[in-house]
N, CA, C and O atoms as CSV, one atom per row, in Angstrom:
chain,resi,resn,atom,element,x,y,z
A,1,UNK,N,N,77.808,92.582,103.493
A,1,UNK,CA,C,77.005,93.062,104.596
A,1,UNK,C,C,75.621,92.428,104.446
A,1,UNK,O,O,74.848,92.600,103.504
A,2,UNK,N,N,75.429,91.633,105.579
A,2,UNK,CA,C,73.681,91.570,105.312
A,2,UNK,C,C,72.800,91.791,106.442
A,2,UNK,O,O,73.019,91.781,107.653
A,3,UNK,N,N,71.773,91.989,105.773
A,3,UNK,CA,C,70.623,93.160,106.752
A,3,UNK,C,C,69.670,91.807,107.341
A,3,UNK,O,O,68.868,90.962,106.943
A,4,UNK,N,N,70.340,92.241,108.505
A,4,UNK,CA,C,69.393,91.380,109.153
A,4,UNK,C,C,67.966,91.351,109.957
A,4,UNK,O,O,67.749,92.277,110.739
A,5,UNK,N,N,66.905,90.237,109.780
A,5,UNK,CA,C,65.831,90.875,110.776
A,5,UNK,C,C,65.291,89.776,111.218
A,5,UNK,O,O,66.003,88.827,110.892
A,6,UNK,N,N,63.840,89.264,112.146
A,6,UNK,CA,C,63.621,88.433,112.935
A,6,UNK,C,C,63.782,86.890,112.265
A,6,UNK,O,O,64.503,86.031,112.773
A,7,UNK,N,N,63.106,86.717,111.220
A,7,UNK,CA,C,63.063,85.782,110.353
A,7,UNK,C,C,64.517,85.218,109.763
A,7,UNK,O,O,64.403,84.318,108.930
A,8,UNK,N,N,65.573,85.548,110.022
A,8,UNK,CA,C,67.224,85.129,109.890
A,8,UNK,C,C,67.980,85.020,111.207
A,8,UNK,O,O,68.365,85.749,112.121
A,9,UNK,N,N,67.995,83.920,110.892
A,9,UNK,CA,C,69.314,83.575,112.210
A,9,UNK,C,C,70.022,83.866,112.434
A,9,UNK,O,O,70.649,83.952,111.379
A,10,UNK,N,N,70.982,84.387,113.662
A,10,UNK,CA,C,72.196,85.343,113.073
A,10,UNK,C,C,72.809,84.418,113.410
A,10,UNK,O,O,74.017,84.630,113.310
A,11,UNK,N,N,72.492,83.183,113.881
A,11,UNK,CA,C,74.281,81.862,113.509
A,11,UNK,C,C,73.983,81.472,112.587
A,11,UNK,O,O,75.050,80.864,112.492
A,12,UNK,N,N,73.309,81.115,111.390
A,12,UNK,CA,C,72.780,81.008,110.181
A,12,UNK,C,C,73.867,82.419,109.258
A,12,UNK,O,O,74.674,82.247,108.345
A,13,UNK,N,N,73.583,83.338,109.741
A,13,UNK,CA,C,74.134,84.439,109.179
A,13,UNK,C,C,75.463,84.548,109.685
A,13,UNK,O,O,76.078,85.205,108.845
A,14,UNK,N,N,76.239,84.237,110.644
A,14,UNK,CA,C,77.573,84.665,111.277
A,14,UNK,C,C,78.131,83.283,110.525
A,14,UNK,O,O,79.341,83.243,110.303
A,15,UNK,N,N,77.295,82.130,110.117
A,15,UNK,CA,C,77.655,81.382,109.705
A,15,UNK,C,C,78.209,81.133,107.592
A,15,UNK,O,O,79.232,80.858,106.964
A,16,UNK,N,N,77.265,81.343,107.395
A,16,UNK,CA,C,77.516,82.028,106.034
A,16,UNK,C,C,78.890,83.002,105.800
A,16,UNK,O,O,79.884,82.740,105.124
A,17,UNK,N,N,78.661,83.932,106.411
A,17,UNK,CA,C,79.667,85.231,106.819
A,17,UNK,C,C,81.180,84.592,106.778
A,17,UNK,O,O,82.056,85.008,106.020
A,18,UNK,N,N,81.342,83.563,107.674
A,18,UNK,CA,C,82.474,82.573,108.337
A,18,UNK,C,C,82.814,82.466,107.028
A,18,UNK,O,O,83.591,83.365,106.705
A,19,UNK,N,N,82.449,81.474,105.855
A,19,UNK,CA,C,82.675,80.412,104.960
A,19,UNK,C,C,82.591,81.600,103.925
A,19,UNK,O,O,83.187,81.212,102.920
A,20,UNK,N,N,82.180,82.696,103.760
A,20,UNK,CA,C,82.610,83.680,103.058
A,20,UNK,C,C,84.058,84.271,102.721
A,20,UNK,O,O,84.703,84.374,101.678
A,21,UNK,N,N,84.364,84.725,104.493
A,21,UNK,CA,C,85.795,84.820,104.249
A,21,UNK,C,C,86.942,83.538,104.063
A,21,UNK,O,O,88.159,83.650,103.921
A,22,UNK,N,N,86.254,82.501,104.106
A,22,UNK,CA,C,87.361,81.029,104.360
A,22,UNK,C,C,87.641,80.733,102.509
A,22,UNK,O,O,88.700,80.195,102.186
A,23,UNK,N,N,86.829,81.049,101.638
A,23,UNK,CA,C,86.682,80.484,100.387
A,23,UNK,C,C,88.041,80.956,99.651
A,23,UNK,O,O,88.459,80.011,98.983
A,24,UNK,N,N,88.640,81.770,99.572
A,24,UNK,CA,C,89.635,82.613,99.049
A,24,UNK,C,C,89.443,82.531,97.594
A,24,UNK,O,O,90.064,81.890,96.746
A,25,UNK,N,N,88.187,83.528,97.477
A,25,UNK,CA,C,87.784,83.775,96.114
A,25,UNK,C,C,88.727,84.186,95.147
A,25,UNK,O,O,88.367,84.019,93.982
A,26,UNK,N,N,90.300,84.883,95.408
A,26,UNK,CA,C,91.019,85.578,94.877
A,26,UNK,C,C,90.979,84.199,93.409
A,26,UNK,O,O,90.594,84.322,92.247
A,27,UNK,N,N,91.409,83.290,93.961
A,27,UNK,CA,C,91.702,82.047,93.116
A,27,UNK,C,C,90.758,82.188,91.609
A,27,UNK,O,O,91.234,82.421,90.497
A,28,UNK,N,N,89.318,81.976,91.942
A,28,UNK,CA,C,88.684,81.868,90.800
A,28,UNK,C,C,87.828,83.221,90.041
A,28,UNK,O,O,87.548,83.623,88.911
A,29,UNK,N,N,87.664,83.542,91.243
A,29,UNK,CA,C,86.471,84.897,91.372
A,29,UNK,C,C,87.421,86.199,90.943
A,29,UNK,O,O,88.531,86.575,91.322
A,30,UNK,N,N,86.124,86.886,89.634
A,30,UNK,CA,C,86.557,88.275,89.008
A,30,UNK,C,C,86.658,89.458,90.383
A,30,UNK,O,O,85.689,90.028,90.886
A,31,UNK,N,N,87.784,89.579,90.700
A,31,UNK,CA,C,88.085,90.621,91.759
A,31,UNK,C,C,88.364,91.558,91.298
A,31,UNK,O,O,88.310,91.607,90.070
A,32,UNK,N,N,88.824,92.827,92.099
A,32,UNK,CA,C,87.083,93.691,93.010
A,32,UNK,C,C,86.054,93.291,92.311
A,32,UNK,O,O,86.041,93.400,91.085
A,33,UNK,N,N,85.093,92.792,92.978
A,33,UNK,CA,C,83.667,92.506,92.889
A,33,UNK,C,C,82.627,93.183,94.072
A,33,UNK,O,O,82.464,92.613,95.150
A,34,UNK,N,N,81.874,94.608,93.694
A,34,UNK,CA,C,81.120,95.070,94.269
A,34,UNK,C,C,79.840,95.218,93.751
A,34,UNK,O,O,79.644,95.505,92.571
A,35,UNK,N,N,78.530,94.953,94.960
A,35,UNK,CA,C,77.473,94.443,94.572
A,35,UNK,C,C,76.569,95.322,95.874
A,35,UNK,O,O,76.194,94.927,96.977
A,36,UNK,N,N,76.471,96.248,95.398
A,36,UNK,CA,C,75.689,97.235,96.935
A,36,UNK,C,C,74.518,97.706,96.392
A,36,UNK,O,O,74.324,98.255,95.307
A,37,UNK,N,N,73.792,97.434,97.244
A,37,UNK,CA,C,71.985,97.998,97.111
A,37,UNK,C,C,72.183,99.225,96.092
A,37,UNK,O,O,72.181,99.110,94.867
A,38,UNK,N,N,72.367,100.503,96.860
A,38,UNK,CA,C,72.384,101.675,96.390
A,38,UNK,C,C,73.637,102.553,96.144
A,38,UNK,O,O,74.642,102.161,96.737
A,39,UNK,N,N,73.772,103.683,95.369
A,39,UNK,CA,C,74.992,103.895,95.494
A,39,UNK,C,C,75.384,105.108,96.223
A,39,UNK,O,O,74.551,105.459,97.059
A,40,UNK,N,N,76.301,105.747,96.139
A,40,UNK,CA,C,75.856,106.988,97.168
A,40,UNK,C,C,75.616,107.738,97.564
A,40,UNK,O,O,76.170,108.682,97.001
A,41,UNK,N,N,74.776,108.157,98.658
A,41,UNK,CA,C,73.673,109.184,99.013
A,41,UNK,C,C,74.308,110.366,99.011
A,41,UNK,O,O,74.888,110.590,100.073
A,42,UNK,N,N,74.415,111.304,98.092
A,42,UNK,CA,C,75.297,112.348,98.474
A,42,UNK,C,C,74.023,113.579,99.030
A,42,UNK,O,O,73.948,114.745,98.641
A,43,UNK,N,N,73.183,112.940,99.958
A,43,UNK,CA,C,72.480,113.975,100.855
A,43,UNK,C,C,72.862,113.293,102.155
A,43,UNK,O,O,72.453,113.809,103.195
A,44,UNK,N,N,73.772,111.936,102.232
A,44,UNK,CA,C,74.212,111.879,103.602
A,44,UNK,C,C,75.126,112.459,104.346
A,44,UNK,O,O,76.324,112.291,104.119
A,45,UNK,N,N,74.689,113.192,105.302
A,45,UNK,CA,C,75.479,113.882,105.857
A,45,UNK,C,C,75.885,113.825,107.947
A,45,UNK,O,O,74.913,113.440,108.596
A,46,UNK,N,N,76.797,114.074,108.549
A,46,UNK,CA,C,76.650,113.619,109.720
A,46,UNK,C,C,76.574,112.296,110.005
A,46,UNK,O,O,76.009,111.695,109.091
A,47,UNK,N,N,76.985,111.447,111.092
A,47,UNK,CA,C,76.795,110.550,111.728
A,47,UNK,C,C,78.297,109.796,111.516
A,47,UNK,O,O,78.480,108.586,111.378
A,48,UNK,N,N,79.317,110.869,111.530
A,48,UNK,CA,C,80.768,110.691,111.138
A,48,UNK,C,C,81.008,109.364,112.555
A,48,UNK,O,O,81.348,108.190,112.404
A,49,UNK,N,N,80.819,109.790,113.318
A,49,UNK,CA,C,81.173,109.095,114.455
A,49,UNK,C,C,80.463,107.793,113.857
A,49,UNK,O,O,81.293,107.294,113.098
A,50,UNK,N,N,79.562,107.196,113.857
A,50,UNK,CA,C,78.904,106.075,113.532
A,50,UNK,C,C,79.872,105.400,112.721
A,50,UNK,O,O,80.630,104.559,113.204
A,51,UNK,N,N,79.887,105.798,111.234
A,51,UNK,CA,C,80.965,105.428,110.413
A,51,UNK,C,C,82.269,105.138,110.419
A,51,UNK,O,O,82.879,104.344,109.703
A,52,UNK,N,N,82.698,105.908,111.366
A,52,UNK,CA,C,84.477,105.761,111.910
A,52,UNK,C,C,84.252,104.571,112.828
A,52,UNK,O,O,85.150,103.732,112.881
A,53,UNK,N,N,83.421,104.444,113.380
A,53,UNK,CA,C,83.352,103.242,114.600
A,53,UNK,C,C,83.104,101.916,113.761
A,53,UNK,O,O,83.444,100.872,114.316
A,54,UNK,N,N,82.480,101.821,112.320
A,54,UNK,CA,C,82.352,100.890,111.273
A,54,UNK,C,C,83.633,100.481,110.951
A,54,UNK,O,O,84.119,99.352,111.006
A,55,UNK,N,N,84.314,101.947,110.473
A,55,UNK,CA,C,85.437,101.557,109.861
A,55,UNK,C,C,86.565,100.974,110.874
A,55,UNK,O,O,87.266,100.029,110.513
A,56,UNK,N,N,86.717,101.569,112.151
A,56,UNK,CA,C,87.680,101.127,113.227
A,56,UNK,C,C,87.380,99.302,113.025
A,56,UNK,O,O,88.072,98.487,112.414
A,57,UNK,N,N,86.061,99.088,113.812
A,57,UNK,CA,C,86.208,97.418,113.905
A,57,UNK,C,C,85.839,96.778,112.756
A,57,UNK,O,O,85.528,95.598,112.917
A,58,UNK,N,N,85.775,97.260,111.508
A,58,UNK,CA,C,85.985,96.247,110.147
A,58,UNK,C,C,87.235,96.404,109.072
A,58,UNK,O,O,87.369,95.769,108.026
A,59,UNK,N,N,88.094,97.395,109.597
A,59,UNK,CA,C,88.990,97.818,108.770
A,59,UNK,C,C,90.385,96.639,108.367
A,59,UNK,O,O,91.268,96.479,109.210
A,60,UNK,N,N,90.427,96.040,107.295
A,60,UNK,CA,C,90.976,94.851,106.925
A,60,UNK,C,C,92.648,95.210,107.234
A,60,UNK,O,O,93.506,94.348,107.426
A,61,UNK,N,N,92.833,96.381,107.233
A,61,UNK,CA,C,94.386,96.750,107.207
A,61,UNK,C,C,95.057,96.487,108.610
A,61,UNK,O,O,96.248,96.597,108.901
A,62,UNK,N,N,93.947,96.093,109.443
A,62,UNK,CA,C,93.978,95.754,111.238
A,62,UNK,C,C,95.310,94.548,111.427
A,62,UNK,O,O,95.186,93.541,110.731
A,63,UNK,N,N,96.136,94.605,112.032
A,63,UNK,CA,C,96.281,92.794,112.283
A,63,UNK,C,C,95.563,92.256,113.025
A,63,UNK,O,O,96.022,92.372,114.161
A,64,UNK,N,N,94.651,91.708,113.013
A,64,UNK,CA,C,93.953,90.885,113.726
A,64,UNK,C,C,93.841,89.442,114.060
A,64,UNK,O,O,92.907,88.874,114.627
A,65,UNK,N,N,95.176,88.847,113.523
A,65,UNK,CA,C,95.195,87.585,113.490
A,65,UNK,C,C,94.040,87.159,112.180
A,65,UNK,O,O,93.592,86.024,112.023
A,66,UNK,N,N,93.797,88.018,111.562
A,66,UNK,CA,C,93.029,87.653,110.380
A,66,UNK,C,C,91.792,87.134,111.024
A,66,UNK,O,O,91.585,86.067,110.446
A,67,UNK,N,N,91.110,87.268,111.673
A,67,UNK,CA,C,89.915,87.104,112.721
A,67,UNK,C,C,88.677,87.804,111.742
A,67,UNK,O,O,88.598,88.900,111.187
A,68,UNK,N,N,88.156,87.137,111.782
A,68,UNK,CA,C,86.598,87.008,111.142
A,68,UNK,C,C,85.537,88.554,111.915
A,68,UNK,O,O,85.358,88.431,113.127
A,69,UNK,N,N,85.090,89.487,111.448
A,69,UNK,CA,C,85.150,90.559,111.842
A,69,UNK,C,C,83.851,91.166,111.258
A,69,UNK,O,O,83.624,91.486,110.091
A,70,UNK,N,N,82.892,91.263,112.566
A,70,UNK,CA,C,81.265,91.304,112.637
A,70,UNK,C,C,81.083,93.103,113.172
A,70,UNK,O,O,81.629,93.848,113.985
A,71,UNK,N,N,80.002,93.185,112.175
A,71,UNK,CA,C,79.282,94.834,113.150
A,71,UNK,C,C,78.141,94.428,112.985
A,71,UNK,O,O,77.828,93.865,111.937
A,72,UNK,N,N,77.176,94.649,114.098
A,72,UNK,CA,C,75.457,95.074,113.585
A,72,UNK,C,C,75.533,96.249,114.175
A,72,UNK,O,O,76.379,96.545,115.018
A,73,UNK,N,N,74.480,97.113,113.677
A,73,UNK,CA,C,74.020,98.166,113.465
A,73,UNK,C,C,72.150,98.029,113.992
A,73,UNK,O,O,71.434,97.815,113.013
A,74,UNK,N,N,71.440,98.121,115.232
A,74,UNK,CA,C,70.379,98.091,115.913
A,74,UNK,C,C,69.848,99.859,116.262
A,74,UNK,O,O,70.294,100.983,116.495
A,75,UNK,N,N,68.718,99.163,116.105
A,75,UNK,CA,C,67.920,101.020,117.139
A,75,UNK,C,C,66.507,100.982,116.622
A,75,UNK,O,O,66.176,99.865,116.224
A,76,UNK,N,N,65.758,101.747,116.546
A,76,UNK,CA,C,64.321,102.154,115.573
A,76,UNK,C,C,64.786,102.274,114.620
A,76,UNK,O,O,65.965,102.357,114.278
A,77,UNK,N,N,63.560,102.300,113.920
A,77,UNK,CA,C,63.041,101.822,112.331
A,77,UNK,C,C,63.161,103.655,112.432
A,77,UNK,O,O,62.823,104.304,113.422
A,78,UNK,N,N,63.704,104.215,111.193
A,78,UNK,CA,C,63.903,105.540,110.839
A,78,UNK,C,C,65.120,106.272,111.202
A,78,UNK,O,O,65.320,107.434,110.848
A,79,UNK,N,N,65.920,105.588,111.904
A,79,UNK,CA,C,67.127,106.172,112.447
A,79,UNK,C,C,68.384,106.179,111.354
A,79,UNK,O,O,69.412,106.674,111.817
A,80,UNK,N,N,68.452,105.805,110.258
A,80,UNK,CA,C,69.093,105.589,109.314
A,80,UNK,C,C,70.643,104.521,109.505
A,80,UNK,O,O,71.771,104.557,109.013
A,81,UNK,N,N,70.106,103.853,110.247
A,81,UNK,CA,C,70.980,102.533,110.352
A,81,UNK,C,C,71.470,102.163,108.850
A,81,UNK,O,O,72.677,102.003,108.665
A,82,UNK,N,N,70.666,102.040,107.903
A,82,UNK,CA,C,70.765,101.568,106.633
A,82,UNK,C,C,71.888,102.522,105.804
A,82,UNK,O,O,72.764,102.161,105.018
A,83,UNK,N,N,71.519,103.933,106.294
A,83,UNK,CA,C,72.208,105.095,105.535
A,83,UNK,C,C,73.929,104.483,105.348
A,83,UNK,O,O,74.788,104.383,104.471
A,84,UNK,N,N,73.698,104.134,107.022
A,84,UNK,CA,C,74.862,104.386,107.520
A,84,UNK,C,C,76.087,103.219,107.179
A,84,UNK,O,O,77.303,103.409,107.190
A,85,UNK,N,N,75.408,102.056,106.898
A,85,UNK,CA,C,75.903,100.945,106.479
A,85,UNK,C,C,76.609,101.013,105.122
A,85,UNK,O,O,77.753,100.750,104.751
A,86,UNK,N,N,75.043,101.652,104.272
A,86,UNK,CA,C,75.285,101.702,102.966
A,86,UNK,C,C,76.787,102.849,102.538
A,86,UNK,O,O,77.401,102.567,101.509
A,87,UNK,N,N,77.237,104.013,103.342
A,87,UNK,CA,C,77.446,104.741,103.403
A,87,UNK,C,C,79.293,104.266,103.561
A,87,UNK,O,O,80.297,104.710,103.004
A,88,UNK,N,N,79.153,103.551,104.234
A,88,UNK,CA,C,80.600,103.013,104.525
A,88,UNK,C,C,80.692,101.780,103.365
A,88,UNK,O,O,81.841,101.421,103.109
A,89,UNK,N,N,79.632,101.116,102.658
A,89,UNK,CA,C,80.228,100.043,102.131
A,89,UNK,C,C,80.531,101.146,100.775
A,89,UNK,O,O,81.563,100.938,100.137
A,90,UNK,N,N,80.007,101.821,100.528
A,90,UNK,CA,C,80.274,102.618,99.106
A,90,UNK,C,C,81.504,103.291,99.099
A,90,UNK,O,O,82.268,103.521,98.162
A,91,UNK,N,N,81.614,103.729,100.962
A,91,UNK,CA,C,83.394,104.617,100.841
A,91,UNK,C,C,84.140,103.588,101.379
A,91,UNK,O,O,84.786,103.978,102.350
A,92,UNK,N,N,84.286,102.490,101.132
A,92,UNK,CA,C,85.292,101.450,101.406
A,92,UNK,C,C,85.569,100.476,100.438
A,92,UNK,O,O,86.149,99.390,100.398
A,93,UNK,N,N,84.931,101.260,99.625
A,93,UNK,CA,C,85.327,99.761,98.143
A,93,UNK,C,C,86.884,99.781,97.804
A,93,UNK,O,O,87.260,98.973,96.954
A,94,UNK,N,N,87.557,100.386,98.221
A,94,UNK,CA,C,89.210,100.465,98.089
A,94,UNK,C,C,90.099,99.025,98.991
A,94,UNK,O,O,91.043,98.274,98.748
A,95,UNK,N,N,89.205,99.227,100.010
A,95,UNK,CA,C,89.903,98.124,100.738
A,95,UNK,C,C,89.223,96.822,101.029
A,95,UNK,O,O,89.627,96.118,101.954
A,96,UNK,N,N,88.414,96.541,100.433
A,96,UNK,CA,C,87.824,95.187,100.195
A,96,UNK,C,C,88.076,94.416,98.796
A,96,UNK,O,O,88.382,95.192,97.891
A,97,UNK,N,N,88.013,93.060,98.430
A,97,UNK,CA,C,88.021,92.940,97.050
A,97,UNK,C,C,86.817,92.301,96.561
A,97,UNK,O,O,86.826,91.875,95.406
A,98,UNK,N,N,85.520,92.141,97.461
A,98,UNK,CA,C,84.673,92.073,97.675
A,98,UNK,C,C,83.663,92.577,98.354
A,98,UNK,O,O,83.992,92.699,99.534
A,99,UNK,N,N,82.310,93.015,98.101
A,99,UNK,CA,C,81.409,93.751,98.797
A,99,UNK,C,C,80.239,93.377,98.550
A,99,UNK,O,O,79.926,94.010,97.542
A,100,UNK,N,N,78.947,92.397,99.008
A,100,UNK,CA,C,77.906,92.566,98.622
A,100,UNK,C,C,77.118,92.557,99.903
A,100,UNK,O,O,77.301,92.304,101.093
A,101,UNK,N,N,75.908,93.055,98.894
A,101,UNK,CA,C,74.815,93.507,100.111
A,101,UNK,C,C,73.684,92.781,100.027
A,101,UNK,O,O,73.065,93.067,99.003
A,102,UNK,N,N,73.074,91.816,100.801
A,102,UNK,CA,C,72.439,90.611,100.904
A,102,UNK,C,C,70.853,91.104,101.608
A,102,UNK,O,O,70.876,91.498,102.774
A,103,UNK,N,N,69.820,91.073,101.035
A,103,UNK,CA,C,68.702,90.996,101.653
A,103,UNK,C,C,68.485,89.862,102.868
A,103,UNK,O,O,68.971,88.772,102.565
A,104,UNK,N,N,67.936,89.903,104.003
A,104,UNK,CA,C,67.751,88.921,104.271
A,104,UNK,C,C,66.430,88.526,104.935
A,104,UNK,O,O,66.163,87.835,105.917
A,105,UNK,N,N,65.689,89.223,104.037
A,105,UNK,CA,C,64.013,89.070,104.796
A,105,UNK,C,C,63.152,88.083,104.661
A,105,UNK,O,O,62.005,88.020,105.105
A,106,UNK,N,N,63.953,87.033,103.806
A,106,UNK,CA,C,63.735,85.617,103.453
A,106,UNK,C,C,64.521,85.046,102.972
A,106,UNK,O,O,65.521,85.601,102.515
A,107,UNK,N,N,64.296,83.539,102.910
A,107,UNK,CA,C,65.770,82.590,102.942
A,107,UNK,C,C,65.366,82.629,101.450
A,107,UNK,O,O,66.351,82.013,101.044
A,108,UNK,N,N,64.586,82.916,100.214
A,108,UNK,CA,C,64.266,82.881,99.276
A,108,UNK,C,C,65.355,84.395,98.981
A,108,UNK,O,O,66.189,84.272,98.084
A,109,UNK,N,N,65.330,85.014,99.330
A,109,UNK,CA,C,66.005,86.610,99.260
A,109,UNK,C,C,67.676,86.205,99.997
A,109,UNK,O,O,68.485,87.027,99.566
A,110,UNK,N,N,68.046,85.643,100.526
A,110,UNK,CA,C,69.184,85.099,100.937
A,110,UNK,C,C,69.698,84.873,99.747
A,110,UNK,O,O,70.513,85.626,99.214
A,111,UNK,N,N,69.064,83.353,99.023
A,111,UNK,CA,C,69.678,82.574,97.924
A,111,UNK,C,C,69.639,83.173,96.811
A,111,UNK,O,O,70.245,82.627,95.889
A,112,UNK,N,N,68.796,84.708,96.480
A,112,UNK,CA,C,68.636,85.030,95.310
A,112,UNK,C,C,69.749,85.990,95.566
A,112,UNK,O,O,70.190,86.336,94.469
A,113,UNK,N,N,70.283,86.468,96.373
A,113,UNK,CA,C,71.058,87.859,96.767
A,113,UNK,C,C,72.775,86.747,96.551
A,113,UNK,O,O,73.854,87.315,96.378
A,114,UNK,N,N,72.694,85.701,96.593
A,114,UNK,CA,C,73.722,85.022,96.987
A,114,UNK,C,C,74.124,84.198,95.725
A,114,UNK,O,O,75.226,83.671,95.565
A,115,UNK,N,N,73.152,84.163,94.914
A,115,UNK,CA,C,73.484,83.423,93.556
A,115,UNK,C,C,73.617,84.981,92.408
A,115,UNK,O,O,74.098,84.841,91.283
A,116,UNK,N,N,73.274,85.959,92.754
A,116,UNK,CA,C,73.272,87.305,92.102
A,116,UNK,C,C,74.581,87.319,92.504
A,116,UNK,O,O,75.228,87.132,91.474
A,117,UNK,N,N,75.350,87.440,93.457
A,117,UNK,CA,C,76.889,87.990,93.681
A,117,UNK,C,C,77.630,86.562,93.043
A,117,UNK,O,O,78.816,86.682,92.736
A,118,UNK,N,N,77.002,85.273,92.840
A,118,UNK,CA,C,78.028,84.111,92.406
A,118,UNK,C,C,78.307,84.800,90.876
A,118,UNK,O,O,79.288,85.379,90.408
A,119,UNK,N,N,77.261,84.533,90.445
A,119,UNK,CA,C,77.309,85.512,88.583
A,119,UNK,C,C,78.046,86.279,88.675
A,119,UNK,O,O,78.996,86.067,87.921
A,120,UNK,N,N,78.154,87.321,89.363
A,120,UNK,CA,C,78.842,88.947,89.306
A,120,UNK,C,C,80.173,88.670,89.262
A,120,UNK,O,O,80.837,89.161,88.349
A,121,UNK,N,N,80.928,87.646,90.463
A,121,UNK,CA,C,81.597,86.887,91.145
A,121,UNK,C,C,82.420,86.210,89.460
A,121,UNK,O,O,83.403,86.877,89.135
A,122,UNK,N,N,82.138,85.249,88.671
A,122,UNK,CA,C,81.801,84.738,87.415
A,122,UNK,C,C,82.236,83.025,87.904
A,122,UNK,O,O,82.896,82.159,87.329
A,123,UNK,N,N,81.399,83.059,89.440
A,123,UNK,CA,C,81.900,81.492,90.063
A,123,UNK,C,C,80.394,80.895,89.285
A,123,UNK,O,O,80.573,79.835,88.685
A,124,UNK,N,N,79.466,81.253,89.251
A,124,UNK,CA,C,78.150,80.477,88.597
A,124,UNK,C,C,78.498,80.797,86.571
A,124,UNK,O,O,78.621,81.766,85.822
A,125,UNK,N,N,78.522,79.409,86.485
A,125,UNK,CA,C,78.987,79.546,84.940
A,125,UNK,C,C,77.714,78.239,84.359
A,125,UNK,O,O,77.463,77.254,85.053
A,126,UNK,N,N,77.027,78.508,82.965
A,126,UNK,CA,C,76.200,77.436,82.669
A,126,UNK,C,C,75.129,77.110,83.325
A,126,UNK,O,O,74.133,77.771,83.621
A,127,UNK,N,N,75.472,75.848,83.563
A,127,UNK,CA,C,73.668,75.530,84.186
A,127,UNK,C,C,73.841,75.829,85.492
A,127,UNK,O,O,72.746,75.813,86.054
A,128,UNK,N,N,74.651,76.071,86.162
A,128,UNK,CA,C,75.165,76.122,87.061
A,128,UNK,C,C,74.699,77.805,87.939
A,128,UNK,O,O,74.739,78.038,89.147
A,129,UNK,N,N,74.392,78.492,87.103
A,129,UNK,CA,C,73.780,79.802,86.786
A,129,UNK,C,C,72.663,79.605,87.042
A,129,UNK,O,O,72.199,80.233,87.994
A,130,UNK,N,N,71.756,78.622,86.274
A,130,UNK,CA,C,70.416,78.441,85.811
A,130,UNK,C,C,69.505,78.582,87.342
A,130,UNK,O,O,68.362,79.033,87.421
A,131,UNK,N,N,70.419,78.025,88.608
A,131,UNK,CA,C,69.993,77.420,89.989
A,131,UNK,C,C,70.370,78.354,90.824
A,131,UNK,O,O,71.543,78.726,90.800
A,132,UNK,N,N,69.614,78.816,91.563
A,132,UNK,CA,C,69.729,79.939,92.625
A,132,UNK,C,C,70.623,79.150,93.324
A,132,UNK,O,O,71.807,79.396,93.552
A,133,UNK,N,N,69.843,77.988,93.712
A,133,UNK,CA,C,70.589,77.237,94.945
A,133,UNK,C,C,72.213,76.259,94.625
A,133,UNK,O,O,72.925,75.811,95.524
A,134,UNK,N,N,72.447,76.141,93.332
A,134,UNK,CA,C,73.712,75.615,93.152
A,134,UNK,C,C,74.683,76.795,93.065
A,134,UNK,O,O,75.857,76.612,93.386
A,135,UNK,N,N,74.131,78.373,92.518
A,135,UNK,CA,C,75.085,79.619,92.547
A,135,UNK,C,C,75.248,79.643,93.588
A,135,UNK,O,O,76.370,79.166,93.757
A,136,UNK,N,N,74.583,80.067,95.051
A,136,UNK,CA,C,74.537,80.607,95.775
A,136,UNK,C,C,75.831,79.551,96.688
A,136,UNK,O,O,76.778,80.111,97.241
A,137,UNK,N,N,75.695,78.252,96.713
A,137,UNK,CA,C,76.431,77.454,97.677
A,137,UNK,C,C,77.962,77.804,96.989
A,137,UNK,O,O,78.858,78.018,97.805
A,138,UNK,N,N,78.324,77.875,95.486
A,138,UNK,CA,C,79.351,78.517,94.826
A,138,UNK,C,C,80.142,79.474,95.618
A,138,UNK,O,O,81.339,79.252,95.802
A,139,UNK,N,N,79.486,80.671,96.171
A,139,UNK,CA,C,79.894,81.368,96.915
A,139,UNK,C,C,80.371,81.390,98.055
A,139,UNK,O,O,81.321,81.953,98.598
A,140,UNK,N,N,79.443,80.575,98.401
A,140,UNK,CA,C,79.946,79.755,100.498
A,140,UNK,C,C,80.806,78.638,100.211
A,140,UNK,O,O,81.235,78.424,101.345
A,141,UNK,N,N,81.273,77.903,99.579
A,141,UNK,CA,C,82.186,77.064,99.524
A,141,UNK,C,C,83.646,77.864,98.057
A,141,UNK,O,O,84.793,77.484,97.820
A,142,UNK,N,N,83.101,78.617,97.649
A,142,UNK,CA,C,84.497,79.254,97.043
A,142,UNK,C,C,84.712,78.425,95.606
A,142,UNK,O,O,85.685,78.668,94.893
């Protein structure tokens, strides 16, 4: 999941996203691999509907022709958009074999969020580690 805001492109981001699911990490990458901001809020409460509507159009068990499969989440600042995100990626770690949660309030915070899940991942090995920017492409190319 990544949080998006003015300063990120979202074909930049739908793009990334794409080459995420194309890599078929199963191959090299330590699976389940989960990597989420926070863990969970057990003062969240309500906004069931929000969450079911997450889970309806991202739910992997879908046939979807295996179709590449986007939500944003928009409104004011305080509405707990974030809650709500965070909230479903923490009760869905069952059906993903991957999960991370990507800053994206700079392309500096992109590559650091993206070479942090290559490590976790154990696709950045050596010097290879050493480079935000050689981990991070690890991940988008698989």
């Amino acid at each position: 999941m990544i949080r998006m805001t003015r300063q990120a492109s979202s074909a930049e981001m739908f793009f990334v996203m794409k080459h995420l699911k194309d890599t078929g990490l199963s191959v090299e990458a330590k699976l389940p691999c989960h990597m989420i901001a926070n863990a969970l809020n057990l003062r969240f409460f309500g906004r069931s509907e929000e969450v079911a509507k997450i889970g309806d159009t991202l739910n992997p068990e879908k046939d979807d022709d295996d179709q590449l499969k986007v939500m944003a989440t928009y409104g004011l600042g305080g509405v707990e958009k974030t809650q709500i995100a965070l909230h479903y990626a923490n009760t869905s770690l069952k059906l993903y074999d991957a999960i991370t949660w990507i800053s994206s309030e700079t392309q500096i915070k992109i590559t650091q969020g993206l070479s942090s899940f290559a490590k976790k991942l154990g696709l950045a090995k050596g010097d290879d580690a050493k480079d935000d920017s050689i981990a991070s492409a690890k991940v988008q190319t698989g």
